[in-house]
C-alpha positions as CSV (number, residue, x, y, z in Angstrom):
1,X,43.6,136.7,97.9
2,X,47.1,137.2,99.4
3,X,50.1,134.7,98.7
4,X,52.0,132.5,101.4
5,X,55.5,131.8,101.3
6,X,56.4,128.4,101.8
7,X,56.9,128.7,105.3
8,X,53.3,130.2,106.2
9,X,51.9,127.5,104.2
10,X,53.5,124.7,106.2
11,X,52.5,126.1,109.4
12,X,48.8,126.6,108.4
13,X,48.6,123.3,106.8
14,X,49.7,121.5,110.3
15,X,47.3,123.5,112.5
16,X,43.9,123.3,110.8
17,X,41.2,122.5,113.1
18,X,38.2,121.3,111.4
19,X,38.5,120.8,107.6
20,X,41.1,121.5,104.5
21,X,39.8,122.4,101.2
22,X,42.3,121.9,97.9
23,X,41.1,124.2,95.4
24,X,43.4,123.7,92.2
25,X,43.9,127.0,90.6
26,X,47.3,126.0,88.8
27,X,47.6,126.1,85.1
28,X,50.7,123.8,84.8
29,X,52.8,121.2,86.4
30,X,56.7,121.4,86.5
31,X,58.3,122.0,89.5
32,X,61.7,120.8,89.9
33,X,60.6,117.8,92.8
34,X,57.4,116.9,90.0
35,X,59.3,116.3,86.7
36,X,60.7,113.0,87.8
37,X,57.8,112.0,88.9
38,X,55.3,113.2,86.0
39,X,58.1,111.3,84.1
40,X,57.6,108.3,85.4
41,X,53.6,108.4,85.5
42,X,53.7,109.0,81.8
43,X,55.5,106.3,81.2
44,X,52.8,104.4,83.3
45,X,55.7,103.6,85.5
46,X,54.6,102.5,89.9
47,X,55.0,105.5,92.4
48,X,55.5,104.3,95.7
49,X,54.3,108.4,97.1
50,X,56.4,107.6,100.0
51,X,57.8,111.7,99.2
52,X,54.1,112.1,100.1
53,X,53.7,110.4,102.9
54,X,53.8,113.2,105.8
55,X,51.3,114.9,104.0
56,X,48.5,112.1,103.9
57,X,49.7,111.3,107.8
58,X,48.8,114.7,108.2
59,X,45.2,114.5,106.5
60,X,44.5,110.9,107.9
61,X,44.8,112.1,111.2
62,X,42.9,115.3,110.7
């Protein structure tokens, strides 16, 4: 399976017309935006996801 940059990714993921299927093929968790966050959920600590937001607007509507 080929790779997308970041940019291809983004444009796929706001055009889909029927259905979106996440497969997780990752073996580890760390990117620089996740550590705070995986901080804070280990230490059982509210999220708010609002830095998720235009992606569930995004599968709500779809």
């Amino acid at each position: 399976m080929a790779r997308l940059t970041l940019p291809e990714f983004q444009a796929r993921i706001h055009r889909f017309g029927r259905e979106s299927l996440h497969l997780e093929l990752r073996d580890s968790y760390g990117t620089e935006s996740e550590l705070p966050r995986m901080a804070k959920w280990a230490a059982g600590e509210a999220d708010d996801l609002a830095w998720l937001a235009p992606y569930c607007d995004k599968v709500r509507a779809s």
